[in-house]
N, C-alpha and C positions, 0 to 999 in steps of 0.2 A: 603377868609374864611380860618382861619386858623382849622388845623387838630386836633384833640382831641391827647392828648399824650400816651392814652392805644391805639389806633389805628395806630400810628407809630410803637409803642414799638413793639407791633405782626407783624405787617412785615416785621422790622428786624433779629426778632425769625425766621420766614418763610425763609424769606432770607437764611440765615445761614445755616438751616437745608437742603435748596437745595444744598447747596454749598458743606456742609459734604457729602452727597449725590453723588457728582458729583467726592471730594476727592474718595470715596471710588471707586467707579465704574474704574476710574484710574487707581489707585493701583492696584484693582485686573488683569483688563486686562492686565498692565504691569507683574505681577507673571507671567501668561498664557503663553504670550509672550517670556518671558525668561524661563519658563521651555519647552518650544518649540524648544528654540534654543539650550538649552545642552543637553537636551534628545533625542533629532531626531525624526523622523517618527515613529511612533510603525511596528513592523515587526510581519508579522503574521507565524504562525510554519505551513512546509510543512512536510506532513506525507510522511512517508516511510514505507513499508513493505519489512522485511526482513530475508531470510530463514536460520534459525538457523546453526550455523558454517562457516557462507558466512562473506563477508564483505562488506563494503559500505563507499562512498566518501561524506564526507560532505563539499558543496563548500560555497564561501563570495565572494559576489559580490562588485565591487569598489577597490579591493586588490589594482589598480594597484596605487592610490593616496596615497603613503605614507607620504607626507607632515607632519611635527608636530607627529607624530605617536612617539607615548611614548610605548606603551604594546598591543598585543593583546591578547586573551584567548578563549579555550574552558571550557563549563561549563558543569555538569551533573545532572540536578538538583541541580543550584545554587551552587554544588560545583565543583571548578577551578580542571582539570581531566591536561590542560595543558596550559602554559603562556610563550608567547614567550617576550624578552626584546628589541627593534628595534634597542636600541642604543649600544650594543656589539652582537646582533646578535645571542641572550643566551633562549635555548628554555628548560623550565624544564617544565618535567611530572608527574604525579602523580602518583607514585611505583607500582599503582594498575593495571594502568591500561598500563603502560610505555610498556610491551610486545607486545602489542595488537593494539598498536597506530602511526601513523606514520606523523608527523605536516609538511607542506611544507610551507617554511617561504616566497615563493615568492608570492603564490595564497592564504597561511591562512589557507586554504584548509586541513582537518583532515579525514584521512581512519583510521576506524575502522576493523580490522580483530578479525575472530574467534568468532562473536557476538554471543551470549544468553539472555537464555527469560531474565534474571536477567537485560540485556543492554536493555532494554525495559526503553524509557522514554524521556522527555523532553533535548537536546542541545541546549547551546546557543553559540552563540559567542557573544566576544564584547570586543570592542578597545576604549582603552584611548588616546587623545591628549594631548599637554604640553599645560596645563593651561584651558583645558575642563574636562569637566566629563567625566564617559564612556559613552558609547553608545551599544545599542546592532544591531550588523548587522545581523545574519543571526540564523532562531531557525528553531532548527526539531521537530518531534514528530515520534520516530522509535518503530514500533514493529515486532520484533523479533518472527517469528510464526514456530511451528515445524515441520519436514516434513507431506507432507498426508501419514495416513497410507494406509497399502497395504488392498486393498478391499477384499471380498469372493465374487466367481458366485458359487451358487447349483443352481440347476434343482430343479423346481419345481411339471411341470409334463410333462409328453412326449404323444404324440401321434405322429403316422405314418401310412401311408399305400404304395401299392407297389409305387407311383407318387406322394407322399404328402408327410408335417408332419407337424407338430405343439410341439416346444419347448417352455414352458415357464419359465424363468429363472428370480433369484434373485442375482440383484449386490447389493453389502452392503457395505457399507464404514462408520465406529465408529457407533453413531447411527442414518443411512440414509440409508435408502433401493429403490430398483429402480426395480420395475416387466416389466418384457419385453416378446411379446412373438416372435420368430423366426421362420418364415416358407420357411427356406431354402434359401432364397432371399434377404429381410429385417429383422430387429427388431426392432418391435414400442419401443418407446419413451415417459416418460409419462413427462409431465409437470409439470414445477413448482419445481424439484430438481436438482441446479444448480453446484451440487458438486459432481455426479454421472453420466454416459453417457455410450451411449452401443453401440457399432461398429461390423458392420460386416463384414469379410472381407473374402472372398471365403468360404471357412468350418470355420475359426477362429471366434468366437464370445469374445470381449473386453470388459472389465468392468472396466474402468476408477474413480477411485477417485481425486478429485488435492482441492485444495485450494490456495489462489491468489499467493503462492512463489511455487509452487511443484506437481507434481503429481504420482499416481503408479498407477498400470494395471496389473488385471488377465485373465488367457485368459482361453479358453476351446473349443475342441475338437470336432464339430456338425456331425463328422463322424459317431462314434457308434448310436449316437441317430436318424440319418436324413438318410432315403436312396437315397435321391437325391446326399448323398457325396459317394455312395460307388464307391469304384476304378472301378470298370467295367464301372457305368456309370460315371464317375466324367469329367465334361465339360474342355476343350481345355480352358485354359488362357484367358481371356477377354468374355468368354462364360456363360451369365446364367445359370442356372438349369432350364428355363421356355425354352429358346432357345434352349435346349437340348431335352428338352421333344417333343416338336413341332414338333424336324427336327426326330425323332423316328418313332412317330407316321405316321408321312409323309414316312416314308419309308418304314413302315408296310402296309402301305395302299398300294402302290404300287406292292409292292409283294403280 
């Protein structure tokens, strides 16, 4: 039985259209494939935090395969800051930042000194071969934060009696405040303000500010306010002011 000729004719059409179908599919995964192999693995940026006027090392891993190595470079946002040359060994910087910079042609490896909020931002590296594209090896994400400023302690109100007292005091650090009360011993601690902290340490009470590069500390004096500090009774070194009071009263009793 032979075949009607519009019923060929359409599935050669069909044919065809599978076949362009299967061209395209091809082609693309071949692009995929080769921008895979000159591009490399995408590198994802590690963050750094870092305290204003310090410095910081930015390392590249695999430094030690220089095979084919045509150029390497740092970037700063996409603009070239400095570019070594592999093949005389020729390393230029960028006048800006040429002071501040210091490129070691064996590791790739870029120290930053003297950073500011202004160095705040996106590094990349990234190395040419002879006859490939670049690649990018290794990205930062740096910020540059200013020191903590220096906190205030005031008193906010005092009580005592001749064996007691009750201090309660305000650490402040920019705008972050921390109520603590002190009764000669301890000082609570309120929760939840992670940039503020309060220590006591014999008479000394501490009001810590920091933030993740730095911190500063005020202190203040529980003598005037607490007469558990005064010098007549002030406890022996490694001595409470509760164990003090105890071994008193115990010897009052006795007599």
């Amino acid at each position: 039985m032979n075949r009607p000729v519009a019923w060929s004719h359409q599935t050669e059409i069909n044919r065809d259209r599978r076949l362009y179908g299967i061209f395209w599919v091809v082609m693309f995964l071949l692009l995929v494939i080769g921008l895979m192999s000159t591009t490399g693995p995408a590198v994802s940026a590690a963050e750094l935090l870092v305290l204003e006027g310090g410095s910081v090392t930015l390392n590249v891993t695999g430094h030690e395969d220089k095979h084919d190595l045509k150029r390497m470079s740092w970037s700063f946002y996409e603009q070239e800051i400095v570019v070594y040359s592999h093949k005389n060994s020729d390393v230029d910087y960028d006048c800006v930042y040429e002071a501040r910079m210091e490129f070691d042609v064996n590791t790739f490896s870029l120290r930053l000194k003297n950073l500011q909020k202004t160095d705040s931002g996106l590094y990349k590296a990234e190395k040419a071969l002879h006859g490939k594209q670049k690649e990018t090896v290794a990205e930062y994400r740096i910020y540059v934060l200013e020191p903590a400023a220096a906190p205030t302690l005031t008193v906010v109100s005092n009580w005592s009696s001749s064996d007691s007292c009750s201090v309660t005091l305000n650490c402040t650090g920019l705008n972050v405040s921390l109520i603590s009360s002190c009764n000669g011993i301890v000082c609570s601690q309120e929760e939840g303000v992670t940039s503020l902290s309060i220590s006591l340490n014999h008479s000394t009470v501490s009001c810590n500010h920091s933030n993740p590069v730095s911190w500063s500390q005020a202190t203040m004096d529980l003598k005037p306010l607490c007469p558990l500090y005064r010098d007549d009774l002030a406890p022996p070194a490694g001595m409470s002011p509760c164990l003090l009071k105890a071994l008193l009263v115990t010897v009052a009793m006795l007599l």
